[in-house]
Each structure stands twice: as C-alpha cells, then as structure tokens.
PyMOL Python script that loads the backbone (N, CA, C, O; Angstrom):
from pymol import cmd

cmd.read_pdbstr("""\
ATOM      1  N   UNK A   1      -8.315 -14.340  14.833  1.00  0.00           N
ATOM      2  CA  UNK A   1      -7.918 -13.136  14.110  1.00  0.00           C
ATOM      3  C   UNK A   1      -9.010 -12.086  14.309  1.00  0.00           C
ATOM      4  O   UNK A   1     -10.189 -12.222  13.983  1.00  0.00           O
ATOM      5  N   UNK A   2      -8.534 -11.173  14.806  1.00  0.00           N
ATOM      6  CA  UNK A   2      -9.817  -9.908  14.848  1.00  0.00           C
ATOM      7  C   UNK A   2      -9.164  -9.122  13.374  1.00  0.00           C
ATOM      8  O   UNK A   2      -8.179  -9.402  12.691  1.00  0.00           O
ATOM      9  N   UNK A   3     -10.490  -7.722  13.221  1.00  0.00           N
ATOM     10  CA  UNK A   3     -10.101  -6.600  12.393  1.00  0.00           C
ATOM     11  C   UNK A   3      -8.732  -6.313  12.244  1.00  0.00           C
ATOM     12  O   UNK A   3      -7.993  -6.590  11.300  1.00  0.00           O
ATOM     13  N   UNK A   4      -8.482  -5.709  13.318  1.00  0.00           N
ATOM     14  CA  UNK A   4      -7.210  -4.938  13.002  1.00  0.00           C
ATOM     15  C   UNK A   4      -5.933  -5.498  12.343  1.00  0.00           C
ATOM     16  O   UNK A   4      -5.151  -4.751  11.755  1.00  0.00           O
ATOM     17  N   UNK A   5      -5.676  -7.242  12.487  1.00  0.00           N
ATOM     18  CA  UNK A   5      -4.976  -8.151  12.302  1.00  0.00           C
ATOM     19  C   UNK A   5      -5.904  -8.323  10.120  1.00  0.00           C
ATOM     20  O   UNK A   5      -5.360  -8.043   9.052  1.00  0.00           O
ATOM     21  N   UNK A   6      -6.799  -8.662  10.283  1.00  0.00           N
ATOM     22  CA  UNK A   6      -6.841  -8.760   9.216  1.00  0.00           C
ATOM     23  C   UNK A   6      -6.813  -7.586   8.161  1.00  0.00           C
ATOM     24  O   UNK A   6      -6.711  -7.872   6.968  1.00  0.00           O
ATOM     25  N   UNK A   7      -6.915  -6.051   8.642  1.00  0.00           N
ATOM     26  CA  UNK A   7      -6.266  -5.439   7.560  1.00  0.00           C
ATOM     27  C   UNK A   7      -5.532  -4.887   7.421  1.00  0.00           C
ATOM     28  O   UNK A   7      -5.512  -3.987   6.582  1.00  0.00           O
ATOM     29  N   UNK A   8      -4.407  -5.242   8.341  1.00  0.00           N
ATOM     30  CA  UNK A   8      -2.780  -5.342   8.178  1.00  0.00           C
ATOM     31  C   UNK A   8      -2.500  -6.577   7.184  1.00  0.00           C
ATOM     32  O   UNK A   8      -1.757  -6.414   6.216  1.00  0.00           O
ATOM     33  N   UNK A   9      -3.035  -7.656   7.411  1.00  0.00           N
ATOM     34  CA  UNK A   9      -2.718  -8.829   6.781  1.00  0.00           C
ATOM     35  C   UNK A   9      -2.992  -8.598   4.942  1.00  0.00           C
ATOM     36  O   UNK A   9      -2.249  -9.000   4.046  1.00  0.00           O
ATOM     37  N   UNK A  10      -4.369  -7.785   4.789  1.00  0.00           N
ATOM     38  CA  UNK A  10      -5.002  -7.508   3.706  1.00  0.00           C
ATOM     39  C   UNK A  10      -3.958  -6.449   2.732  1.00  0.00           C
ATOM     40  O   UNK A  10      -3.555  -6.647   1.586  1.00  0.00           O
ATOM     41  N   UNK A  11      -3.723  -5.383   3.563  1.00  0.00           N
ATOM     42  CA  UNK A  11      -3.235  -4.131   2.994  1.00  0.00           C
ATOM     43  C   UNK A  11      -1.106  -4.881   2.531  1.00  0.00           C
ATOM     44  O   UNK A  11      -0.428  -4.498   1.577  1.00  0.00           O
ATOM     45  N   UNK A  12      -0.818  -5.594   3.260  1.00  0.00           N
ATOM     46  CA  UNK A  12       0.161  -6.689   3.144  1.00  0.00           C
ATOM     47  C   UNK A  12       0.257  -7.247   1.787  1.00  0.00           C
ATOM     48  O   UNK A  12       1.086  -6.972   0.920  1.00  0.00           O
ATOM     49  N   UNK A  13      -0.833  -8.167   1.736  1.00  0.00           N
ATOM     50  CA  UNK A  13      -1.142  -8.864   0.466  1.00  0.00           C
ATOM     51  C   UNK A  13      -1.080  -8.051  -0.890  1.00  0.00           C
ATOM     52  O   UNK A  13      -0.269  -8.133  -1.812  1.00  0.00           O
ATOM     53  N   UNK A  14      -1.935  -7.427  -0.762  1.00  0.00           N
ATOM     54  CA  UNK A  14      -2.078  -5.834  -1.563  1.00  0.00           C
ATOM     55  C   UNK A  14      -0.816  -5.679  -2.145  1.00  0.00           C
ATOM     56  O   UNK A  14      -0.501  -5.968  -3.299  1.00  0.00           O
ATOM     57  N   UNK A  15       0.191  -4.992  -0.871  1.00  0.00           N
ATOM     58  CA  UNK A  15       0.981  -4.266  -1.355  1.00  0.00           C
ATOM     59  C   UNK A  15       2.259  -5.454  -2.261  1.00  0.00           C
ATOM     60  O   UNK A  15       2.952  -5.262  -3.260  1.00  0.00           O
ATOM     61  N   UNK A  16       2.175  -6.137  -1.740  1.00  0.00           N
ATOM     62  CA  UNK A  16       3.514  -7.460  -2.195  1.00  0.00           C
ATOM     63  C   UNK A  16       2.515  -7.664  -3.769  1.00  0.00           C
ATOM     64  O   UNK A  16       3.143  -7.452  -4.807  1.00  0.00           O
ATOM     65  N   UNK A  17       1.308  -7.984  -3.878  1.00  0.00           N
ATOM     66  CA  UNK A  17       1.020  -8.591  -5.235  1.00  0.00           C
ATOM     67  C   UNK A  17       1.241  -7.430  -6.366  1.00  0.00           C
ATOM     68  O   UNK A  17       1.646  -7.653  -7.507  1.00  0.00           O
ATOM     69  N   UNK A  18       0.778  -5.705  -5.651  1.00  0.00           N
ATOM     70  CA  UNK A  18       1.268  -4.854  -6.890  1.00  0.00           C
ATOM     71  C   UNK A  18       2.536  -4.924  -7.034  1.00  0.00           C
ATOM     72  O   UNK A  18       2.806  -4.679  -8.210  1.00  0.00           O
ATOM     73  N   UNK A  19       4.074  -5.282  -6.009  1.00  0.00           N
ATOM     74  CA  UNK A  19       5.525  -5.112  -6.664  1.00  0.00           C
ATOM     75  C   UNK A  19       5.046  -6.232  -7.851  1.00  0.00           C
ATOM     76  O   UNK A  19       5.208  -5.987  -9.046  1.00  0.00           O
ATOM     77  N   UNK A  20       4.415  -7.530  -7.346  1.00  0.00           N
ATOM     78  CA  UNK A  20       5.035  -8.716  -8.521  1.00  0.00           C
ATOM     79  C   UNK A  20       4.151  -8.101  -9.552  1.00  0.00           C
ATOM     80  O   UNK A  20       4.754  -8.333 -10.600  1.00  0.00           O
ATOM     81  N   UNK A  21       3.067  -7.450  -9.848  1.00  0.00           N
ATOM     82  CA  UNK A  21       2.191  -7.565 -10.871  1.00  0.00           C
ATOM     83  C   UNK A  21       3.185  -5.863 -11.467  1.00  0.00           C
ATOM     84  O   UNK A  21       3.114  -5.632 -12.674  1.00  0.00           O
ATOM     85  N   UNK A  22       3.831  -5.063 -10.770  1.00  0.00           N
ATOM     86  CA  UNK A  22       4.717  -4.077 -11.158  1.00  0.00           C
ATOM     87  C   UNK A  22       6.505  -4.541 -11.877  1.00  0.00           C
ATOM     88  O   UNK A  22       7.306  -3.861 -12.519  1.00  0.00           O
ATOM     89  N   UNK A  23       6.549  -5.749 -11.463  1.00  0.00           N
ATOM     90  CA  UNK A  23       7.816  -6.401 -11.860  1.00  0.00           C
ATOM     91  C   UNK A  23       7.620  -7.373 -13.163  1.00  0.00           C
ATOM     92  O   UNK A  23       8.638  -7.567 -13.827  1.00  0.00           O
ATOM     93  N   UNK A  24       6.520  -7.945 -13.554  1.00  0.00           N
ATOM     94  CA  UNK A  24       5.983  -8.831 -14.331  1.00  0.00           C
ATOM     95  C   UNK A  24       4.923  -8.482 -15.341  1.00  0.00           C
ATOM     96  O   UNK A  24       4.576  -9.134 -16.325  1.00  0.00           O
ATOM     97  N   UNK A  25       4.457  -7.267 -14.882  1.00  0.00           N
ATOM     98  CA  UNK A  25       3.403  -6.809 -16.344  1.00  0.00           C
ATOM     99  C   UNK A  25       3.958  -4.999 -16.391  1.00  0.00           C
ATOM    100  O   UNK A  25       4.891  -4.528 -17.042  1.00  0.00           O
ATOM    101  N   UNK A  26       3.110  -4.371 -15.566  1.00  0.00           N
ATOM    102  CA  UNK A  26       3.816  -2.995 -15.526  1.00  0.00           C
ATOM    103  C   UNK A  26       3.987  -1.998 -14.961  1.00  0.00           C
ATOM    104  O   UNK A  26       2.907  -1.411 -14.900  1.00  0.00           O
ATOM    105  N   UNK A  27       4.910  -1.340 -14.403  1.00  0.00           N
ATOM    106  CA  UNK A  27       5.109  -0.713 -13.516  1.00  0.00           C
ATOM    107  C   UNK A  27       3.895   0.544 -13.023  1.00  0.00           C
ATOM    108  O   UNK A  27       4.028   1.479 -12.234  1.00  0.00           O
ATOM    109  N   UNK A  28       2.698   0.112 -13.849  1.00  0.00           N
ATOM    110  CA  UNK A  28       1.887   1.534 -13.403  1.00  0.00           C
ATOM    111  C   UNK A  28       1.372   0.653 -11.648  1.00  0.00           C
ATOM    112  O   UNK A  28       1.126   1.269 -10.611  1.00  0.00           O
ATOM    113  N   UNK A  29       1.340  -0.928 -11.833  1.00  0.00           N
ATOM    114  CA  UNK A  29       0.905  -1.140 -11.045  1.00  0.00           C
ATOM    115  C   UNK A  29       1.352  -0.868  -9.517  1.00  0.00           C
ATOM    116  O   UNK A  29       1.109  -1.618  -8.573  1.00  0.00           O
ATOM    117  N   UNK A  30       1.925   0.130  -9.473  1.00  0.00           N
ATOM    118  CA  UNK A  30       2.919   0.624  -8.404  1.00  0.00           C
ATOM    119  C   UNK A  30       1.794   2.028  -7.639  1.00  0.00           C
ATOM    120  O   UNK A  30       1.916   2.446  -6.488  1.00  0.00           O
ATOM    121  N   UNK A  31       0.875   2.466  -8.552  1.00  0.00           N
ATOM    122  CA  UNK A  31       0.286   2.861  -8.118  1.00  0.00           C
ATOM    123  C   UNK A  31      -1.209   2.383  -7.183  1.00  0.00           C
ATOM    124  O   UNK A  31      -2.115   2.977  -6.597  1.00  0.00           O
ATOM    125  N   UNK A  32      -0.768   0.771  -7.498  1.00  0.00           N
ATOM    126  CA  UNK A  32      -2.288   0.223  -6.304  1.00  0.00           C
ATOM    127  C   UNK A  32      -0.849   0.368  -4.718  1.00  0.00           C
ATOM    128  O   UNK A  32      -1.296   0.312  -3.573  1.00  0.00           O
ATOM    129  N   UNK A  33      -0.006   0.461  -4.830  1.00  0.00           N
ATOM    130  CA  UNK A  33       0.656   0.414  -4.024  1.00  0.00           C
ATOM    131  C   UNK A  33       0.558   1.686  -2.841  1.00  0.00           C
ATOM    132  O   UNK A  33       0.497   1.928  -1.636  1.00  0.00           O
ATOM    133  N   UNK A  34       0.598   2.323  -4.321  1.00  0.00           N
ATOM    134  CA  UNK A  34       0.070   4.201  -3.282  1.00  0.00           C
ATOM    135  C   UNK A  34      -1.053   4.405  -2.556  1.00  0.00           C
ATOM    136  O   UNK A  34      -1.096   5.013  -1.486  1.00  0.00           O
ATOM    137  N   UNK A  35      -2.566   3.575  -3.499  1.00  0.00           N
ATOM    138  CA  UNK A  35      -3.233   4.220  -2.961  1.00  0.00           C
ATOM    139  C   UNK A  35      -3.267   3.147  -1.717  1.00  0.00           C
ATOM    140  O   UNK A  35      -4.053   3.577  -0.872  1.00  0.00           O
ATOM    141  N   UNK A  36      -2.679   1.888  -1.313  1.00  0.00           N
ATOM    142  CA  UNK A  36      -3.015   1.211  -0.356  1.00  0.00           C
ATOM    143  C   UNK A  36      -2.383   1.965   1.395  1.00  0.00           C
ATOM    144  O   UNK A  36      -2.762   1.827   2.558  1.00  0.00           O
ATOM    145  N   UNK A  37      -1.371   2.686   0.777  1.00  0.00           N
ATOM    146  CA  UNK A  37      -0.680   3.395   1.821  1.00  0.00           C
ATOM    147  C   UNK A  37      -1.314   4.352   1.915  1.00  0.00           C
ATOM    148  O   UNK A  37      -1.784   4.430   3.050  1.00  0.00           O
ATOM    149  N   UNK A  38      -1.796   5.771   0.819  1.00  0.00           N
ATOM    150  CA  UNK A  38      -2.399   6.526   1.309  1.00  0.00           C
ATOM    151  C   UNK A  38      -3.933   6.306   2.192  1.00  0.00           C
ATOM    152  O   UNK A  38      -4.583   7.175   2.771  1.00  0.00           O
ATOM    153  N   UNK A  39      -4.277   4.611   2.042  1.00  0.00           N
ATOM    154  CA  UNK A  39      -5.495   4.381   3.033  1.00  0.00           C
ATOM    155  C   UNK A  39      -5.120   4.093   4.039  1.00  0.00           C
ATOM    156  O   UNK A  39      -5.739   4.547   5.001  1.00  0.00           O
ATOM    157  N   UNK A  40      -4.238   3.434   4.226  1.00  0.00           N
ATOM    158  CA  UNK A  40      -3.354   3.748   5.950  1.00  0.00           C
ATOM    159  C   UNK A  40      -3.719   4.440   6.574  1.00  0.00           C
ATOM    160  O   UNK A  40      -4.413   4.451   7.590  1.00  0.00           O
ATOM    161  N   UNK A  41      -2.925   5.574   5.560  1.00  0.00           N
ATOM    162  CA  UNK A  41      -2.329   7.068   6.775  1.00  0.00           C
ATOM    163  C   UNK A  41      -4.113   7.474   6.909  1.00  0.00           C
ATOM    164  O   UNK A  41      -4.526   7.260   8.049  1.00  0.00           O
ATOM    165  N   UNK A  42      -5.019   7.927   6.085  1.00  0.00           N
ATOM    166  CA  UNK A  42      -5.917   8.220   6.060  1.00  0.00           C
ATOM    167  C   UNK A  42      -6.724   7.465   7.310  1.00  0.00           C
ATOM    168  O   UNK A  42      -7.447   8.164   8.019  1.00  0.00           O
ATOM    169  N   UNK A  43      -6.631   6.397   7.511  1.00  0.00           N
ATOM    170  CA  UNK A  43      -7.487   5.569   8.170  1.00  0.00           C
ATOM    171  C   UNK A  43      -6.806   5.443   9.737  1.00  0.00           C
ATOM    172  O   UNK A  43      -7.414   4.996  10.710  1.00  0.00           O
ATOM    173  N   UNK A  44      -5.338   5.967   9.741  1.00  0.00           N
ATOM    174  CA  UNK A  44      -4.758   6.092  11.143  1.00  0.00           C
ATOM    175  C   UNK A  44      -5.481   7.438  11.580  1.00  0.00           C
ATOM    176  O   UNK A  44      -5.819   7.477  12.763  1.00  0.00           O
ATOM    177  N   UNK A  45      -5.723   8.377  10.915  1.00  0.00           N
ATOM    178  CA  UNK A  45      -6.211   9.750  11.032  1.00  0.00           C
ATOM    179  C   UNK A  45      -7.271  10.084  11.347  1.00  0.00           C
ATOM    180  O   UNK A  45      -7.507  10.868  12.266  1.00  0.00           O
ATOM    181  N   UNK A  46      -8.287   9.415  10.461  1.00  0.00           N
ATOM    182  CA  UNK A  46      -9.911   9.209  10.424  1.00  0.00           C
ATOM    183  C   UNK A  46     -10.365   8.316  11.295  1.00  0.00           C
ATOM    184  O   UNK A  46     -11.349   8.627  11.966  1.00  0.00           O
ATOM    185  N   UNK A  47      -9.885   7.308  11.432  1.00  0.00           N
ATOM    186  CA  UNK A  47     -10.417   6.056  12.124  1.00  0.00           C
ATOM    187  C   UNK A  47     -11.402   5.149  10.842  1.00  0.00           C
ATOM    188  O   UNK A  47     -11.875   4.024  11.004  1.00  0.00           O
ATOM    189  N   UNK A  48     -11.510   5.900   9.738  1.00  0.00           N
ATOM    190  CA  UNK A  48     -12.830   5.134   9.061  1.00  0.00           C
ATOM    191  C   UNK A  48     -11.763   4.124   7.921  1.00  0.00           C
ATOM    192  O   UNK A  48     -10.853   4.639   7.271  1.00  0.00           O
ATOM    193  N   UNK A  49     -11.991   3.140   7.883  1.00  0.00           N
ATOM    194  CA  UNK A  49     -11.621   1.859   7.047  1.00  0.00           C
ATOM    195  C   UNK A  49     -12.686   1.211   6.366  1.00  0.00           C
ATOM    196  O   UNK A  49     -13.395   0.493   7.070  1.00  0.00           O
ATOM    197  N   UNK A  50     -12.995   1.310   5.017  1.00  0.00           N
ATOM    198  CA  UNK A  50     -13.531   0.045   4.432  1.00  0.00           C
ATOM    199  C   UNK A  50     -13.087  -1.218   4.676  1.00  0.00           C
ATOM    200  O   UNK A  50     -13.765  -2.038   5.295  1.00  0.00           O
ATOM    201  N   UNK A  51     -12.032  -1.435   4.251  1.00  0.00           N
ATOM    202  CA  UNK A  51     -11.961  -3.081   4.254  1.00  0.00           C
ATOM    203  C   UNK A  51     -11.751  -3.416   6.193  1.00  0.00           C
ATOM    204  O   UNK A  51     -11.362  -4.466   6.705  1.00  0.00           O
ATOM    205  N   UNK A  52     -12.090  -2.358   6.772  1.00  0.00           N
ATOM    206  CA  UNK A  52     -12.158  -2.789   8.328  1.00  0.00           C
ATOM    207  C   UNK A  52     -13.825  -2.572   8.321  1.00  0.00           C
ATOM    208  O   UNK A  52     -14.383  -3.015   9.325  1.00  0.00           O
ATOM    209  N   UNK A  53     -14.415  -2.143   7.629  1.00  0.00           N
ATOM    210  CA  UNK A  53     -15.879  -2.419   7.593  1.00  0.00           C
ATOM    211  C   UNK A  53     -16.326  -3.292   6.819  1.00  0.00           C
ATOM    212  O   UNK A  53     -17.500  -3.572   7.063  1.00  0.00           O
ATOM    213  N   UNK A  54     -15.834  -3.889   5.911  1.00  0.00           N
ATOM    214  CA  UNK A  54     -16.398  -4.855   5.081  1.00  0.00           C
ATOM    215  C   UNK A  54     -16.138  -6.454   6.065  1.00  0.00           C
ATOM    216  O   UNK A  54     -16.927  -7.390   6.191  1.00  0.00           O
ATOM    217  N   UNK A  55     -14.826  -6.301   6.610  1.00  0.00           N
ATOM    218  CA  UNK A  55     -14.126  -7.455   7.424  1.00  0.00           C
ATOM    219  C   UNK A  55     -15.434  -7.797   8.643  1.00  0.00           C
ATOM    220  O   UNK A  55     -16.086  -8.833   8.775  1.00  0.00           O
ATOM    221  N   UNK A  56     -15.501  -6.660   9.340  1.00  0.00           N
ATOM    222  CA  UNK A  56     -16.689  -6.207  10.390  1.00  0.00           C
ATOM    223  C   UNK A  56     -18.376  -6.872   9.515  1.00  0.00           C
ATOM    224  O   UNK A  56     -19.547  -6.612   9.790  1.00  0.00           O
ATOM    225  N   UNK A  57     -18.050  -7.365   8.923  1.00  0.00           N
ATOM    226  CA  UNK A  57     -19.235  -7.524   7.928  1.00  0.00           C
ATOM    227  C   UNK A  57     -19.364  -9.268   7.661  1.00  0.00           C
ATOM    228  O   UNK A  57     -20.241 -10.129   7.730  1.00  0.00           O
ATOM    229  N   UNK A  58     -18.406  -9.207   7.436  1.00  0.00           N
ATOM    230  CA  UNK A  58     -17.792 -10.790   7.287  1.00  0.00           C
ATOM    231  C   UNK A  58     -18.135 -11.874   8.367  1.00  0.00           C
ATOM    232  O   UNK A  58     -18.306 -13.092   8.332  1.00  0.00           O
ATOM    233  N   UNK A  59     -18.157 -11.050   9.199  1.00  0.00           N
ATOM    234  CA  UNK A  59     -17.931 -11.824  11.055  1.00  0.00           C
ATOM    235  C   UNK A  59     -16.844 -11.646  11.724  1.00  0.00           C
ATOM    236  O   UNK A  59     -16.668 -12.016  12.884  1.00  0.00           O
ATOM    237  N   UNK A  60     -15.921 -10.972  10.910  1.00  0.00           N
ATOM    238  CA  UNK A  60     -14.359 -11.026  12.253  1.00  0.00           C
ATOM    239  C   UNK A  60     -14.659 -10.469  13.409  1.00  0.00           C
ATOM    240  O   UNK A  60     -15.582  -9.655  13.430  1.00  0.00           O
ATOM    241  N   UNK A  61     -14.107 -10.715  14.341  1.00  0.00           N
ATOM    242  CA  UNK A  61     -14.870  -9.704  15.354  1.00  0.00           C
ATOM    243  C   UNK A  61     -13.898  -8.508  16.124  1.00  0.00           C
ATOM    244  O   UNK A  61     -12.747  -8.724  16.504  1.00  0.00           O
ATOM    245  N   UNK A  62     -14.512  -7.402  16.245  1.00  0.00           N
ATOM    246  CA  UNK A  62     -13.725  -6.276  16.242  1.00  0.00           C
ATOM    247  C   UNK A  62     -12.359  -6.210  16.919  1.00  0.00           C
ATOM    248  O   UNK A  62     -12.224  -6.940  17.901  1.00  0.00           O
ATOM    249  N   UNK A  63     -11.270  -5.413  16.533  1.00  0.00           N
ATOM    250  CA  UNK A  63     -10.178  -5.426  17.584  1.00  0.00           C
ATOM    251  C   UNK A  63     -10.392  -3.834  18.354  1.00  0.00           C
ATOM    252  O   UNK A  63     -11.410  -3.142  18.388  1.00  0.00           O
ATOM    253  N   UNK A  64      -9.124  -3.586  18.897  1.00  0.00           N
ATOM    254  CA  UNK A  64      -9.199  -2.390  19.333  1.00  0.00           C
ATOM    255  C   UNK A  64      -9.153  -0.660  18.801  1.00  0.00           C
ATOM    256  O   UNK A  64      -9.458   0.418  19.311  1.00  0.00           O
ATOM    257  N   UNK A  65      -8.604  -1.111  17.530  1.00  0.00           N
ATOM    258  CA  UNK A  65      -8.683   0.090  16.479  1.00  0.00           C
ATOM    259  C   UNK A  65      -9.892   0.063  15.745  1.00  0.00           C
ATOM    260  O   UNK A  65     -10.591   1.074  15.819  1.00  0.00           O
ATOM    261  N   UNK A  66     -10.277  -0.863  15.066  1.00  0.00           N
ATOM    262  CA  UNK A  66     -11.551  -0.399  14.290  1.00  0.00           C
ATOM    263  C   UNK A  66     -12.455  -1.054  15.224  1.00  0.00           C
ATOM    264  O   UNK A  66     -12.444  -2.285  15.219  1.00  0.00           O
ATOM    265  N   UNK A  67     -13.368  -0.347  16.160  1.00  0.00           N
ATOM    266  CA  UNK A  67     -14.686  -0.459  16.854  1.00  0.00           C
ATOM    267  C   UNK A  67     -15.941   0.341  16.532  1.00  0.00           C
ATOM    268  O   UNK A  67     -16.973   0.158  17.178  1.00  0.00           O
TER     269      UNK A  67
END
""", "prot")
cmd.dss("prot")
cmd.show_as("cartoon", "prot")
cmd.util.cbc("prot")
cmd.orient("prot")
C-alpha cells in the first residue's frame, strides 16, 4: 500500500463512520463528512495533504500524488 491508496482508504473510513455516527447519534455528524470532502478538493488543488503527510511519516512509502 503506498500514500495515495491509504488516503483514499482513510478519507473512505471517515466518510462511512460519520453517515453511521449521523444515523445513530446525530445528524450534525454529517458535517465531519464535509469537511473530509472539502480536504479532497483542496488537496487535488494544492497538492498539500496532512493525513498524506502524517501517512509519509508512518513509513508508507510515497505514491505518485503525494511526493
């Protein structure tokens, strides 16, 4: 697994646990949902990713988007 695979995989997780934690406690949690997308688009734009720098940190080793 390189970067790029793991924070697709991450931002994934993310987004599926705010529907259940938005379906099961309360719908504000719909907003971790937003901001996980607005780090997307931001990070397709910028190139800059935390959790592709924290991952980079970890040991994954780089893919072709976050270098």
């Amino acid at each position: 697994m390189n970067v790029d695979r793991a924070v697709l995989a991450f931002a994934g997780v993310m987004v599926l646990l705010s529907a259940v934690l938005a379906y099961a406690v309360s719908p504000w949690w719909l907003l971790l949902t937003g901001f996980v997308g607005l780090n997307l688009l931001q990070a397709s734009v910028t190139g800059f990713c935390p959790a592709a720098i924290l991952f980079g940190k970890l040991g994954i080793k780089s893919g072709c988007a976050f270098k």
